[in-house]
Each structure stands twice: as C-alpha cells, then as structure tokens.
C-alpha positions in Angstrom: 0.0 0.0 0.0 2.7 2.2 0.3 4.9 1.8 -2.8 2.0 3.4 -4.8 2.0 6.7 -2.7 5.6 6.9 -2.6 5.4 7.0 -6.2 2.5 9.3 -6.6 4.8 11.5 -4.5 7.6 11.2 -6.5 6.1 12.1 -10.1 4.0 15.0 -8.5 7.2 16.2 -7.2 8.7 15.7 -10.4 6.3 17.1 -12.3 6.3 20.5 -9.9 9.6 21.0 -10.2 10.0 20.6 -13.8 7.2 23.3 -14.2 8.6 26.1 -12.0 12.4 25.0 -13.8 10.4 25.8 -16.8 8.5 28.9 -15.8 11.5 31.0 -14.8 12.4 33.4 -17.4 16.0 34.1 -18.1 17.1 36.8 -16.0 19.8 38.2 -19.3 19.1 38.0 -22.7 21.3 37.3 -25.4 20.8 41.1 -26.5 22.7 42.2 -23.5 25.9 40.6 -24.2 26.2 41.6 -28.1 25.6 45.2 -27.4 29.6 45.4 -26.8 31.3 47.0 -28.9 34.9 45.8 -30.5 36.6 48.5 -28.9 35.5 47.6 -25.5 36.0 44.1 -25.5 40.0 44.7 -26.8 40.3 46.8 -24.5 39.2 44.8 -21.5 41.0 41.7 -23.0 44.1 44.2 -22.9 43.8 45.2 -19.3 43.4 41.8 -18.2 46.8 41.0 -19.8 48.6 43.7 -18.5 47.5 43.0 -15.0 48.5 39.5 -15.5 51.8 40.1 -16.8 52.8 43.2 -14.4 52.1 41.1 -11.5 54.3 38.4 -13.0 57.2 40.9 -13.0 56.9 42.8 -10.0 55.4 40.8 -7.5 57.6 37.5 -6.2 56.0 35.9 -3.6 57.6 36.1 -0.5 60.4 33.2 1.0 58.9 30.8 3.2 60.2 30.6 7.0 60.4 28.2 9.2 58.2 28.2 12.2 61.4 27.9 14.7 59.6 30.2 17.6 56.6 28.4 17.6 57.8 24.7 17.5 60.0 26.2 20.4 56.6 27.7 22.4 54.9 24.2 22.0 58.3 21.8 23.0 58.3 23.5 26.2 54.7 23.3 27.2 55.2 19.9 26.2 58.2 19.6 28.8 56.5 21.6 31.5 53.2 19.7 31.4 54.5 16.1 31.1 55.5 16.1 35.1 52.0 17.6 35.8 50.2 15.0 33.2 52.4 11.6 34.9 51.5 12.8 38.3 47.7 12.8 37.7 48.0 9.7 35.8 49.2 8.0 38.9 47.2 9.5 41.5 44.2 8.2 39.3 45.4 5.1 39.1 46.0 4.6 42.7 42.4 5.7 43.1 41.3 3.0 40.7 43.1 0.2 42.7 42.2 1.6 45.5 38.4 1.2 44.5 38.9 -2.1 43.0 40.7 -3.8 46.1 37.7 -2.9 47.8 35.3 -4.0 45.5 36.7 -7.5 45.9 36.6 -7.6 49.5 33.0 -8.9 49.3 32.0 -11.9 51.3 32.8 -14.1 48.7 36.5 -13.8 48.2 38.5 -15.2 45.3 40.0 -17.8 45.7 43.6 -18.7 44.0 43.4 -22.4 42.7 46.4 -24.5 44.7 48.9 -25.9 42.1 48.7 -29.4 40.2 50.6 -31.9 42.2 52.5 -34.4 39.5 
C-alpha cells in the first residue's frame, strides 16, 4: 500500500519542479551581451593582460620561513606539562586500585586455585 504513494509523490514532485524549472524566465538576454562594442572588449581583453603580466614581473611571492619560535613555544609546554600530566595519571590510578581492592573484599572472596601436584 505504500509503494503506490511513494510513487505518486515522486512524479507530482517531479512534475512540480519541472514546471517552476520551466516557468522561470532568463534573467539576461542574449541582446545584453552583443551590445559590446569591438573596442570595449579589446580593451578589456588588454587590461586583463597587463595585469596578469605586471604582476608576474613585480610581485615574487615572498620566501617561506620556518616556524622555529613556535615549534620552540609548543616543546616546552610539552616539557612543563609532562610532570603535571604523569602525576595525575598515577594518582588516578591509585584511586582506581584503590576502588577495586575494595570492591573484591566482598563476602565471597576469590580464591587462587592450589597448584597441580605431578
């Protein structure tokens, strides 16, 4: 029962879209672009070139340096933080054993199986 609506749905869809594609009118007309004259468009084809080929000449782009300071700036909060970071690391760990030997102090203890005897 559904397949049928789902395909109703899909051609009226269809069938809307295509209408309002075709029902938009074209915002520039081909008229618009002829009324240039040959003077104009030599002249803008000559500005673009110029610009394109001053710019090649004057303009290098500038050397590329190395990030020294900053790699420095990040090594050394790297340094200064690691004692911080492995002391919190084993203070939570503690904490976790802690909780865990406790949590196996239950009535029921574990325990270890005695050895094979040959």
């Amino acid at each position: 029962m559904r397949r049928p609506i789902n395909g109703l749905f899909l051609a009226l869809s269809l069938s809307l879209g295509a209408s309002a594609f075709a029902a938009n009118e074209r915002r520039h007309k081909p008229s618009e672009y002829q009324e240039i004259t040959d003077e104009d468009r030599t002249a803008a084809r000559e500005k673009a070139r110029s610009r394109v080929s001053s710019w090649r000449e004057t303009e290098l782009p500038p050397e590329y340096e190395f990030p020294w300071m900053q790699i420095g700036f990040v090594a050394l909060a790297f340094v200064v933080a690691t004692p911080f970071a492995i002391g919190a690391y084993n203070r939570h760990a503690a904490e976790v054993r802690a909780i865990a030997e406790a949590s196996n102090t239950s009535p029921r203890k574990r325990v270890k199986a005695a050895p094979a005897e040959e």
